[in-house]
GURO-921938 format. One record per residue (C-alpha): residue in one letter; x, z, y. Coordinates in pm, whole numbers, plus 32768, in hexadecimal, padded with zeros to 4 digits. Each point is the difference from the previous one (the first is absolute). Example, Ala and Ser with C-alpha at 12.3 -4.5 7.8 and 13.67 -1.06 7.14 Angstrom:
BEGIN
  rest     X     Z     Y
     A  84CE  830C  7E3E
     S  8089  7FBE  8158
! end
This chain:
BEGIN
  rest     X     Z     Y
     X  1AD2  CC02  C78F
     X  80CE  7E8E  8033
     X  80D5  8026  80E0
     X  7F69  7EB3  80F6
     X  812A  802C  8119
     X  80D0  7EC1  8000
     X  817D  8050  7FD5
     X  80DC  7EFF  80F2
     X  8162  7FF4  7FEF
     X  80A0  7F6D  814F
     X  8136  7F5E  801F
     X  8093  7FBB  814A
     X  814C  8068  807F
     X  7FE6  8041  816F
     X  7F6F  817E  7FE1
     X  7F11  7FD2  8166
     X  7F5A  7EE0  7F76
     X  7FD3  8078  7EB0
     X  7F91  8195  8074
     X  7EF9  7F3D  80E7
     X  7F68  7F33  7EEE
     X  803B  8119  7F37
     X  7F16  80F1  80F0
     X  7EED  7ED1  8023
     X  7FC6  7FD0  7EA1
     X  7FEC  8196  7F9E
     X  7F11  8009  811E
     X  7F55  7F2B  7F1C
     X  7FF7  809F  7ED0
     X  8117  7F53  7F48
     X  810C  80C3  7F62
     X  812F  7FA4  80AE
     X  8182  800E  7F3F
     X  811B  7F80  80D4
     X  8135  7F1E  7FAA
     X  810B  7FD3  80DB
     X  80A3  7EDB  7F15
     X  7FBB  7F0E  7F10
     X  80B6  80F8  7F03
     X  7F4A  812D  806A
     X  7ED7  7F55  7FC5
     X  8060  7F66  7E6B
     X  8061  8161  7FBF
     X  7EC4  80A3  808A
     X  7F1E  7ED8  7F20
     X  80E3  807C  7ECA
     X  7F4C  817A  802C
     X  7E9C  7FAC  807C
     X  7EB6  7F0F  7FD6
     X  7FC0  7F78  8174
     X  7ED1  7F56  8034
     X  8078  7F67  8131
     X  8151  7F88  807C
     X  805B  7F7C  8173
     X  8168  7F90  804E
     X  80BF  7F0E  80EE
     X  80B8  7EFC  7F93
     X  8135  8040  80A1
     X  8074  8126  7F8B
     X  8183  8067  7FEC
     X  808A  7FEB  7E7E
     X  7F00  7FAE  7F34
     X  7F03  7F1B  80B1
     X  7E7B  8009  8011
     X  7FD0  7EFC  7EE6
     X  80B9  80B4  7F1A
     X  7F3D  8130  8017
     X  7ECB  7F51  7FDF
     X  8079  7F5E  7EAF
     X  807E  8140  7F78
     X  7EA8  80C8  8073
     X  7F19  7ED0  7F60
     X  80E8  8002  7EFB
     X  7FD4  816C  7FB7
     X  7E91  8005  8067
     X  7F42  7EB7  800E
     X  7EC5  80C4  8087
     X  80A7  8041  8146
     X  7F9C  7F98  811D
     X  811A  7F3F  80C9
     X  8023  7FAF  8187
     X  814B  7FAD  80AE
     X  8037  7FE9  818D
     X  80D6  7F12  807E
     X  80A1  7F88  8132
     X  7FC4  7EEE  80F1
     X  8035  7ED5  7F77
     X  8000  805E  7E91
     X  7EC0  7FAA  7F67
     X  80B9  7F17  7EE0
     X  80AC  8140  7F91
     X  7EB6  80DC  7FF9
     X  7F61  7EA0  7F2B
     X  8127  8034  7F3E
     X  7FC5  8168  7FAC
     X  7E92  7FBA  7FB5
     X  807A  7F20  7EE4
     X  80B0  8149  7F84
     X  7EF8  80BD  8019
     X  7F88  8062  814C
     X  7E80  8010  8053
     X  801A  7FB0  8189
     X  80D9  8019  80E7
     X  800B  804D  818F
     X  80CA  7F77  8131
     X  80B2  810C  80FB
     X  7F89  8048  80F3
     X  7EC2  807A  7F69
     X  7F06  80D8  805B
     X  7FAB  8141  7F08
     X  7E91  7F55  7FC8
     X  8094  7EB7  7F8B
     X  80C3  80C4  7F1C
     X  7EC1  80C2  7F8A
     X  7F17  7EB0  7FDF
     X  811A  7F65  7F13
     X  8017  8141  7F21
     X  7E95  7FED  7FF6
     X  7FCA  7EC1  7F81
     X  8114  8039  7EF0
     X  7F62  8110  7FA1
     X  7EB4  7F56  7FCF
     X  80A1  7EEC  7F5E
     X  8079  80EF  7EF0
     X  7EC5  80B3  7FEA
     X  7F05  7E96  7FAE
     X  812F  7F76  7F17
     X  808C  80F6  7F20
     X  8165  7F3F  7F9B
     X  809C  7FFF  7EC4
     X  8146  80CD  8077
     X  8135  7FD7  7EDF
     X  7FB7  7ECD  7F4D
     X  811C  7FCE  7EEF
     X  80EA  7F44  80F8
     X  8048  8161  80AC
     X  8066  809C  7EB6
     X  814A  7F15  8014
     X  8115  7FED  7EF5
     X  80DF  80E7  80F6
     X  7F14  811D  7FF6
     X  7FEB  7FEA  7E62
     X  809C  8036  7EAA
     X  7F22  7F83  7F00
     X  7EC8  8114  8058
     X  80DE  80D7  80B0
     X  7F72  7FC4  8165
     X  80A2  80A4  8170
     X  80CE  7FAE  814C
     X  807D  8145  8039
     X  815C  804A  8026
     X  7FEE  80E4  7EBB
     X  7F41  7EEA  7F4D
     X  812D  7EF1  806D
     X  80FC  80D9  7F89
     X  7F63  802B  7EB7
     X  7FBA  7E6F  8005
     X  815B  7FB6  8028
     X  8078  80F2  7F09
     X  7F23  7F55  7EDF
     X  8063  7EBF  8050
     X  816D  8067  7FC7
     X  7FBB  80BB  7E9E
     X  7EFC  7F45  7F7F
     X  80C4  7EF4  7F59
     X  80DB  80DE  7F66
     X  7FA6  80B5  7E9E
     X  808B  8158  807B
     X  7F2D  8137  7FA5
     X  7F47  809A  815F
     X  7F25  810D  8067
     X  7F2F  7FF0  80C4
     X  7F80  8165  80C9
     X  7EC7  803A  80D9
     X  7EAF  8102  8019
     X  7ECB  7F6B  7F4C
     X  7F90  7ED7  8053
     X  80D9  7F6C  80AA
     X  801C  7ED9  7F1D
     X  8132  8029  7F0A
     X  7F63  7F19  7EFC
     X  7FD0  7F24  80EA
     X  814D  7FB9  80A1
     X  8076  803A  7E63
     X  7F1B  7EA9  7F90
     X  80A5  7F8C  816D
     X  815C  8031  7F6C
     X  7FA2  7F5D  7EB3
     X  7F54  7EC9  808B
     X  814E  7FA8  80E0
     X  80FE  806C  7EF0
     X  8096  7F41  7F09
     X  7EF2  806F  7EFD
     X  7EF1  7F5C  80A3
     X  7F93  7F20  7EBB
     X  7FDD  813F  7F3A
     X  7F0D  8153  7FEA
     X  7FE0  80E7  8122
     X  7FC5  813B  7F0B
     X  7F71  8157  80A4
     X  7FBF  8148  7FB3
     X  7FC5  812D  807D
     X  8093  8151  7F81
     X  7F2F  80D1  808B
     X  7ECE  7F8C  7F85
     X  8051  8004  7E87
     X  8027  8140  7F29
     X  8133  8056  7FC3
     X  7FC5  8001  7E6F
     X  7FC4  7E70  801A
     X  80BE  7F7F  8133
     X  8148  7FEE  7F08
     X  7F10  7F39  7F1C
     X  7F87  7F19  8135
     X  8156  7FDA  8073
     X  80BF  7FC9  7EED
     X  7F02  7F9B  7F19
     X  7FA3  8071  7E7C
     X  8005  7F96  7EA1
     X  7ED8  8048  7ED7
     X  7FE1  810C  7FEF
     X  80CA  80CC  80D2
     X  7EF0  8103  804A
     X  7EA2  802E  7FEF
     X  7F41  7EAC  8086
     X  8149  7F5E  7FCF
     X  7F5A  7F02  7F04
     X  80F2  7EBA  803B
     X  814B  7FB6  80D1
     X  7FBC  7FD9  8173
     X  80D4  7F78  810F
     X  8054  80DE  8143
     X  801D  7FCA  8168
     X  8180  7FAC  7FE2
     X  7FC9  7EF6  7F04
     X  7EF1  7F64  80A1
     X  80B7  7FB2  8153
     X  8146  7F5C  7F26
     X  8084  7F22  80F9
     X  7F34  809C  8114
     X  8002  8159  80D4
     X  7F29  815D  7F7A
     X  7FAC  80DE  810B
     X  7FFC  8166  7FC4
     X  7F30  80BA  8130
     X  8036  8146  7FFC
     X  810D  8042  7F57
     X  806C  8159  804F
     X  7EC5  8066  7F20
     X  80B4  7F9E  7EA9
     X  80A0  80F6  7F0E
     X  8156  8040  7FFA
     X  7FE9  7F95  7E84
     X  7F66  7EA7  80BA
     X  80D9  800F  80EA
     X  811A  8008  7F07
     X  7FAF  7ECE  7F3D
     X  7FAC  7F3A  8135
     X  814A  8050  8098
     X  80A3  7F33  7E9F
     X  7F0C  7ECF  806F
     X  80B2  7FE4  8149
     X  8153  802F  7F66
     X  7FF2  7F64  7EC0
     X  7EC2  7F17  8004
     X  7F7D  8067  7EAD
     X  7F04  8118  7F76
     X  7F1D  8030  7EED
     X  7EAB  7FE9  7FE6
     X  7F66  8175  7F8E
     X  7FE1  8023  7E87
     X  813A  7EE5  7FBB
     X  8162  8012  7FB9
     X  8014  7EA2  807D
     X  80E1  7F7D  8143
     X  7F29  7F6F  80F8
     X  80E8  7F24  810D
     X  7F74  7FA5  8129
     X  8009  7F47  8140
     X  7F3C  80C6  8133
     X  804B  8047  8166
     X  7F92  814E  804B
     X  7F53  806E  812F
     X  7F88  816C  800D
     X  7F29  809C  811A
     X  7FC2  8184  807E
     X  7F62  80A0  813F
     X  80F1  8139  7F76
     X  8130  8052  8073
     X  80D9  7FCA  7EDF
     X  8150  8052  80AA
     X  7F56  8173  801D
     X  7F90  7FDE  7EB0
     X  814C  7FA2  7F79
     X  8099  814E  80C7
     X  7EDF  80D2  7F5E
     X  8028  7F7B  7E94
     X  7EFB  7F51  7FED
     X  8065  7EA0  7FCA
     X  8147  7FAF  7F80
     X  80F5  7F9F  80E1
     X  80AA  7ECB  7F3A
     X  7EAB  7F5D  7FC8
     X  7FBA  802B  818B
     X  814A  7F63  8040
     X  7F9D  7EDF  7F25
     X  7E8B  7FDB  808F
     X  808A  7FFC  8181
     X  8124  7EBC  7FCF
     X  7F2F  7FAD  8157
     X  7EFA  80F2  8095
     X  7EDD  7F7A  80E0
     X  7F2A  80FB  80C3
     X  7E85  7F47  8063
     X  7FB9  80E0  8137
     X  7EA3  80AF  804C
     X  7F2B  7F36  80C1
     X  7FDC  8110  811B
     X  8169  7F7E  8027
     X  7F8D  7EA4  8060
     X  7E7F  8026  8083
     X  8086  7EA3  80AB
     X  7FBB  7F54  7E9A
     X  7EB1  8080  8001
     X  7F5E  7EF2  80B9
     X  80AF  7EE9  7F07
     X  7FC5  80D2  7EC1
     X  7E7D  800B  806E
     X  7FFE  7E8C  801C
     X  8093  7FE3  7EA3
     X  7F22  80D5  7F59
     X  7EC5  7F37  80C5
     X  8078  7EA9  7F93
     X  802C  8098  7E80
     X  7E92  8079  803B
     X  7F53  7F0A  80AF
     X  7F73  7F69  7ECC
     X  7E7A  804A  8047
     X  804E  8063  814E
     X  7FD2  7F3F  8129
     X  811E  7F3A  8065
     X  803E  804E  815E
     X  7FE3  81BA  7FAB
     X  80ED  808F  812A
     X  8043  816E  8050
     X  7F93  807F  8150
     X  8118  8092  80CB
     X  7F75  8150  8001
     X  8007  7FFB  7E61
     X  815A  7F77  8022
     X  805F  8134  80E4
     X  7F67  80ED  7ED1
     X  80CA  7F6C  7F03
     X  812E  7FF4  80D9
     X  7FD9  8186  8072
     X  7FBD  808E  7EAC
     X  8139  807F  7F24
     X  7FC6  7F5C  7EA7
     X  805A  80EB  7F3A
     X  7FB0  7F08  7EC3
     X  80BA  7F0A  80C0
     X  7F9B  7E90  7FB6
     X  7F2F  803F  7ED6
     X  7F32  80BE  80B3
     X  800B  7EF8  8133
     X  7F81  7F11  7F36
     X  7EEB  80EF  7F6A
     X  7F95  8031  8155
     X  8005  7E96  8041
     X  7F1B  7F8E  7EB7
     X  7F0A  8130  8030
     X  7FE1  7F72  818C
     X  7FBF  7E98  7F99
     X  7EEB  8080  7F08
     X  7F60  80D5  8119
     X  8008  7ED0  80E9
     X  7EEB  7F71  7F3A
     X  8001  7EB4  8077
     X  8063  802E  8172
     X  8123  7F5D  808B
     X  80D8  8115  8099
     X  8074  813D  7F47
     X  7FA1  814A  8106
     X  80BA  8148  8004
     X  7E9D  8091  7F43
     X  8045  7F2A  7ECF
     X  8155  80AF  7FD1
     X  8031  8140  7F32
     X  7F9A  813A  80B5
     X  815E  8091  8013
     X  8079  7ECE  80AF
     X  7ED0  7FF8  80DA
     X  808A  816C  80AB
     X  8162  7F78  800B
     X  8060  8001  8164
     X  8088  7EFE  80D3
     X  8178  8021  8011
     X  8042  7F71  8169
     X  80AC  8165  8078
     X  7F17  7FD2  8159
     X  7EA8  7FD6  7F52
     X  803E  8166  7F72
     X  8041  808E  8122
     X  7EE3  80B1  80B7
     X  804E  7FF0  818E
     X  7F79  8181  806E
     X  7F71  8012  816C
     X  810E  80A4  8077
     X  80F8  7F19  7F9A
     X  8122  8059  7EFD
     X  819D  8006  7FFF
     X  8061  7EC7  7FB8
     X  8158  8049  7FE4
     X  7FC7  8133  7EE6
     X  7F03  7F13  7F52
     X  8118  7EE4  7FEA
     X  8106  812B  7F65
     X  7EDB  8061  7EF9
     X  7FFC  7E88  7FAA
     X  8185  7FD4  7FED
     X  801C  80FD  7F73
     X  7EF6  7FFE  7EEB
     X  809B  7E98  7F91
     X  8150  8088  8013
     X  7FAB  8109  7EFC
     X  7F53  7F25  7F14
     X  8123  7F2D  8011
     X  80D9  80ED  7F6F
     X  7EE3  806E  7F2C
     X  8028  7EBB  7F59
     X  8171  7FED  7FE6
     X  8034  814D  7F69
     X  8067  8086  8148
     X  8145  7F13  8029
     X  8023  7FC0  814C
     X  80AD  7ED0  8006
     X  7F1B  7F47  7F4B
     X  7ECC  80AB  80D0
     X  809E  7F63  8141
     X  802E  7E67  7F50
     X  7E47  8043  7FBC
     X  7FEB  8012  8154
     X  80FB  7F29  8077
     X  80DB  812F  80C6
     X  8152  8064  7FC2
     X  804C  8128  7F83
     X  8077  80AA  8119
     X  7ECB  7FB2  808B
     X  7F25  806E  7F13
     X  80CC  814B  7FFB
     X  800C  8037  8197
     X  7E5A  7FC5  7FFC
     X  8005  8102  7EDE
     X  80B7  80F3  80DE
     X  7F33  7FD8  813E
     X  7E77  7FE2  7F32
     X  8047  811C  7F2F
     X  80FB  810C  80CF
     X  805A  8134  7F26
     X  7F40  8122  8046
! end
C-alpha cells in the first residue's frame, strides 16, 4: 500500500514553540521530524525524502534561507514554508525567491498554518513541476558523467582533478557498478591525452586463450582464425589511455608481459618476433582485493606495485544515499528523450530509492531509474509502484518511522544504547575493528568511543 502520510520536517529553535507545533500538526496526521538548527536540519535532508519542510528564518548558525536552498536544492518537489518575525516579510519574499512555497507571520494561529500547507499542497498536486532541470546538476557536483555532492563524492572530485593531467598509471578499486569506466574516460578526457583514443577492455569478459591476442594483438597466422595481422588494444590507444577492468582476472603469463609494457613500453604482437613501442597511459580497474591477492600468490606483487603509482577507491553508493536524488536526475535528463519533459519522482519513490542498499550500486540505480520511466507510460510523476519490487519493500530509513510506539510505552534510554550502540559496531565493522579510525566516522575521540564501549557493552 503507498504510504499517503505527509513527512514534515520542522525547524525552529526554541523547543516550546517547536514541541507545540510539533503536537498540532501530528494531531493532524502529518509525520512530524524535529530540528533544533539550521544544521540539524541540512543533515537530517542529507538521510531522508520530506515532503514538507517548515522553518523560521531566524535561526542560530545557519539561517532559514539557507536551509530552504539546500532542501529545494536536494529535493525540488518539496514543499517549502518559512515563519518569520514581525516586521520581516521582505526576508520571507526573499526566501520565496529561493524556493519557499508560502510563508506565515508570528504570531499565528495553528489553522493559519494548516490553510497555507494546504494550499501548497494543492498547488503541487494540479501542477506537477519539473524538479532538477540541468541548472541543478552544476559543474561543482560533476566530473565529466561522474555526478554527486557528497562528501565521499568531493573527495574523489578533488582527487581527479589533481591526477588527471598527469600520465601516471592508477587504479582505480570499487564493487560492481560503481562506475570505474566511467571516472577512467573521466581521467582521459581531462588528461593530457585528450586528442587521442580512450581504449577499453575488459579482462574478464574475454577467454583467456584470446585476451593476449586482443591485448597485444596477432600476426597471419599465428593460430587458427589468425588469417592476417591485427592490431590490439595497446596499439590502438597510441597516444591515448587503455583501460584494463578487471585486471586481477589475467594470467600470471599475462600478467608477466603486461608488467614489461609498464616498464619498458614495448611488446609483441602474438605470432611475431617483432618490437612493438608504444605510447599508452594505463589505467586498470578491480572490485578484488589485489593487496590480498598479492599476499595469496595470486597476482604478482611487482606488477601490483606498478598498476597502483596512485590508487582511487569509487565508494558504494549505500555510502552516499545523499547522491541518490542528483544521480536520479541525471539518469532522467539522459532518458527523457520520448518522455515527457517535466517527469519528477514523488517523494515517497525518492524515500524507496534512498532506503534500499544497492547492492549493484549505480548501475543498478540507473536500471531502476530507465525501467521506472518506461512504466510511467506517459504520466508525469514516477510513483514508488513503478520502481523494482525489491526497492518497493525497502524501508524508510528515518530511525523514528521504524519504530513501533507499544501501548505501554518503551525505555527510551535502552532503545537510544541499542542505537549507539548498533552504529558504533558497524563502525568498527567497517574499519577492520581499529578504533581510532571508528571514532573520526563518527566524529568522537577515541577515548570517547572507548568509554561508550565500556558502559553499552559491560563484561559479563
Amino acid at each position: 500500500m503507498p504510504d499517503t502520510t505527509k513527512h514534515l520536517l520542522l525547524v525552529e529553535d526554541e523547543a516550546p514553540l517547536r514541541q507545540a507545533i510539533a503536537e498540532q500538526l501530528s494531531d493532524r496526521g502529518y509525520h512530524v521530524e524535529q530540528a533544533e538548527s539550521g544544521e540539524a536540519a541540512i543533515a537530517r535532508l542529507a538521510d531522508f525524502a520530506f515532503d514538507i519542510i517548515i522553518t523560521d528564518l531566524r535561526l542560530p548558525g545557519v539561517d532559514g534561507s539557507a536551509v530552504i536552498e539546500a532542501a529545494v536544492a536536494r529535493y525540488p518537489d518539496i514543499i517549502a514554508i518559512v515563519v518569520t518575525g514581525y516586521g520581516t516579510v521582505k526576508d520571507a519574499v526573499e526566501a520565496i525567491k529561493r524556493g519557499a512555497s508560502d510563508f506565515v507571520s508570528k504570531p499565528f494561529q495553528i489553522d493559519e498554518l494548516l490553510h497555507v500547507l494546504g494550499s501548497s499542497l494543492e498547488q503541487r498536486r494540479l501542477k506537477s513541476e519539473n524538479a532538477y532541470l540541468r541548472s541543478q546538476l552544476e559543474e561543482r557536483y560533476r566530473f565529466e558523467g561522474v555526478v554527486g555532492k557528497s562528501r565521499p563524492m568531493a573527495r574523489l572530485f578533488q582527487l581527479l582533478e589533481t591526477v588527471a593531467p598527469t600520465n601516471s598509471t592508477i587504479l582505480i578499486t570499487g564493487e560492481t557498478g560503481t562506475g570505474k569506466e566511467v571516472v577512467a574516460r573521466a581521467i582521459h578526457l581531462n588528461g593530457p591525452r585528450r586528442m587521442h583514443r580512450f581504449v577499453a577492455l575488459n579482462c574478464s569478459a574475454i577467454p583467456e586463450t584470446l585476451l593476449e591476442a586482443e591485448l597485444f594483438g596477432h600476426v597471419r597466422g599465428a593460430f587458427t582464425g589468425a588469417v592476417g595481422n591485427r592490431q590490439g588494444r595497446l596499439e590502438q590507444a597510441h597516444k591515448g589511455t587503455v583501460f584494463l577492468d578487471e585486471v586481477g582476472t589475467m594470467s600470471s603469463a599475462l600478467q608477466m608481459k603486461l608488467l614489461r609494457v609498464l616498464q619498458e613500453r614495448e611488446f609483441e604482437r602474438v605470432g611475431d618476433s617483432h618490437t612493438t613501442k608504444v605510447d599508452v597511459r594505463v589505467i586498470a580497474a578491480t572490485n578484488s582485493d589485489l593487496a590480498r591477492m598479492v599476499a595469496e600468490g595470486q597476482f604478482r606483487e611487482d606488477l601490483f606495485y606498478r598498476l597502483n603509482v596512485i590508487p582511487v577507491h569509487l565508494p558504494p553508493l549505500r555510502e552516499r544515499k545523499e547522491d541518490i536524488p542528483l544521480l536520479v536526475q541525471h539518469f532522467l535528463a539522459i532518458l527523457r528523450n520520448g518522455a515527457p519533459t517535466s517527469l519528477t519522482v514523488s517523494q515517497e519513490a525518492m524515500r524507496r530509492l534512498m532506503s534500499f542498499s544497492w547492492p549493484g550500486n549505480v548501475r543498478q540505480l540507473e536500471n531502476a531509474v530507465e525501467r521506472a520511466v518506461a512504466l510511467s507510460a506517459g504520466r508525469t510523476q514516477i510513483d514508488a509502484a513503478d520502481l523494482p519490487t525489491e526497492v518497493q519493500n525497502a524501508q524508510e530509513t528515518a530511525l523514528t518511522t521504524a519504530v513501533t510506539l507499544p501501548e505501554d510505552g518503551l525505555d527510551l534510554d535502552a532503545f537510544i544504547a541499542d542505537i549507539e550502540r548498533d552504529l558504533i559496531q558497524r563502525s568498527l565493522e567497517r574499519t577492520g575493528g581499529n578504533k581510532g579510525k571508528a571514532a573520526r566516522l563518527l566524529n568522537l575521540k577515541r577515548t570517547t568511543l572507548v568509554e561508550k564501549l565500556k558502559r553499552l557493552s559491560p563484561q559479563e
